[in-house]
Phi, psi and omega in degrees: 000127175305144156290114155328113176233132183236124192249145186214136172317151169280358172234049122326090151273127191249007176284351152244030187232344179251017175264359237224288176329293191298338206236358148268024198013079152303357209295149191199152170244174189232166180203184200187101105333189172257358174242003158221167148250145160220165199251099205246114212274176199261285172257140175303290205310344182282355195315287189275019198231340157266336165301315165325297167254020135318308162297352181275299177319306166307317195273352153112338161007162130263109174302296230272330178308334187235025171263147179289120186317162179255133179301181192266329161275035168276176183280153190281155165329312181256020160262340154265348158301325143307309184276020166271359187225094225261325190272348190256002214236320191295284189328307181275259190022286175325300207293290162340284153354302201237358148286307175287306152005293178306297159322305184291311180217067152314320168307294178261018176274352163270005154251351175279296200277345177296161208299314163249164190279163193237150166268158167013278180307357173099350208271131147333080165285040167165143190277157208291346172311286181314334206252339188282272175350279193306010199111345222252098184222037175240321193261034142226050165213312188324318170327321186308330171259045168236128187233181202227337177221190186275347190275281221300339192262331155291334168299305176299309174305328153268031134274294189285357154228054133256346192260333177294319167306322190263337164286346169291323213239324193256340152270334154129165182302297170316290165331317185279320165292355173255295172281355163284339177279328177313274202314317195272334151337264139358290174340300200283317184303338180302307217281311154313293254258316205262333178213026168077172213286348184252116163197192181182175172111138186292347217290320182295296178311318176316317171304304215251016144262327176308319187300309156287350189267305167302320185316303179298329172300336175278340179277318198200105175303301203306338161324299167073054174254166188274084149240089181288182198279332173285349171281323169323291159302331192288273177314320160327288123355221162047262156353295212264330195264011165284325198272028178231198184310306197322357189243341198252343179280326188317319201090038203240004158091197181272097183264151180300074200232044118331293194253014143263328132331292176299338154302325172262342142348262195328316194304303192298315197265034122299314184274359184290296185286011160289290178331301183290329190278012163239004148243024159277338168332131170295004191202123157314122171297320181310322155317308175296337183289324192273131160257137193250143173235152154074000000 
């Protein structure tokens, strides 16, 4: 089921249809141009229960007088806004998760999630052939959830719900979840390939959503996801200073950066092949994605 896009002139006010929205716990996000605002709802199934007040709105209603007050155990604003994005609210959970782990028996939770199993000493007891043969196909996306400090685990994190919520909201559950496994996939193995088995970290998917996310904006506008162009550089610049000394003089350690280069790699010729395989399509997914109001 397509995410629901509801489009409105831009000198359109929309703060009481989208405080209306909210306290009928609508969730949706917005974005705003000089030629639409759009309302971007979370679940499809709320689809026709916002059209409802939408049409309440339009005929000039008091929305809010006839919304039901909040109870005292409802959920807060920002527990819904997690469970409106359920796989990017999971990834930090995890993430989170397998930190405090780390703290408590680091030894043997980096032995579980490295890519191949370790000895005491950090050294690779088995090759990565072997450890796939033997079962262990979990650990090669798990490094992704191992971060080493607390700057490293945040750092990460508020990249993946600034970029997973909007890949999330605006391609769908499945979607996020099919290429985040592709990016730690891909990531890890570069990264494994080029500087061996101890490494961790979300930074190689992040990379292959900025990778993708910009790209499709150039491919297909209509997405509209938020990656200006100084967040853009910004990660770049990021990028060329993990190789060289500077960061290890910083005191900012050894970065993967490997499997941030193969991440945002993985990223673009994801979205190169999205591109083709939706316009080969006989009908534009963009079309199908938008629904128009007003």
């Amino acid at each position: 089921m397509q995410t629901p896009v509801l489009r409105f002139a831009p000198d359109v006010d929309l703060a009481p249809l989208r405080q209306a929205l909210w306290q009928s716990h609508i969730t949706h996000d917005f974005r705003a141009s000089d030629e639409w605002q759009l309302v971007i709802l979370s679940d499809p199934k709320r689809y026709q229960d916002a059209i409802a007040l939408i049409e309440r709105w339009q005929a000039g209603e008091p929305l809010l007088a006839r919304l039901p007050k909040r109870s005292i155990g409802e959920a807060s604003p920002l527990v819904q806004a997690l469970l409106a994005v359920p796989v990017t609210s999971l990834l930090i959970v995890a993430s989170l998760v397998v930190y405090g782990l780390l703290q408590l028996s680091g030894d043997s939770v980096l032995q579980a999630l490295s890519i191949v199993p370790l000895d005491s000493m950090g050294q690779p007891q088995a090759t990565l052939l072997d450890t796939i043969r033997s079962g262990g196909w979990w650990r090669l996306v798990t490094p992704a959830l191992m971060h080493f400090s607390l700057l490293h685990l945040f750092s990460n994190l508020i990249w993946v719900w600034v970029f997973g919520r909007q890949l999330e909201l605006r391609a769908g559950r499945i979607h996020l979840l099919v290429l985040t496994v592709l990016m730690a996939l891909l990531s890890n193995l570069a990264q494994y390939a080029t500087e061996g088995p101890l490494f961790g970290g979300m930074s190689g998917v992040v990379f292959g959503y900025l990778g993708y996310m910009w790209l499709l904006n150039q491919l297909r506008p209509a997405w509209r996801f938020f990656v200006p162009t100084v967040l853009l550089l910004f990660m770049l610049a990021w990028l060329v200073l993990g190789f060289t000394p500077l960061t290890a003089m910083l005191g900012l350690g050894v970065m993967a950066n490997w499997a941030h280069l193969a991440g945002l790699c993985a990223g673009i010729v994801a979205a190169l092949m999205l591109h083709f395989i939706v316009r080969a399509q006989p009908r534009d997914a963009d079309a199908s994605q938008s629904r128009s109001s007003q």
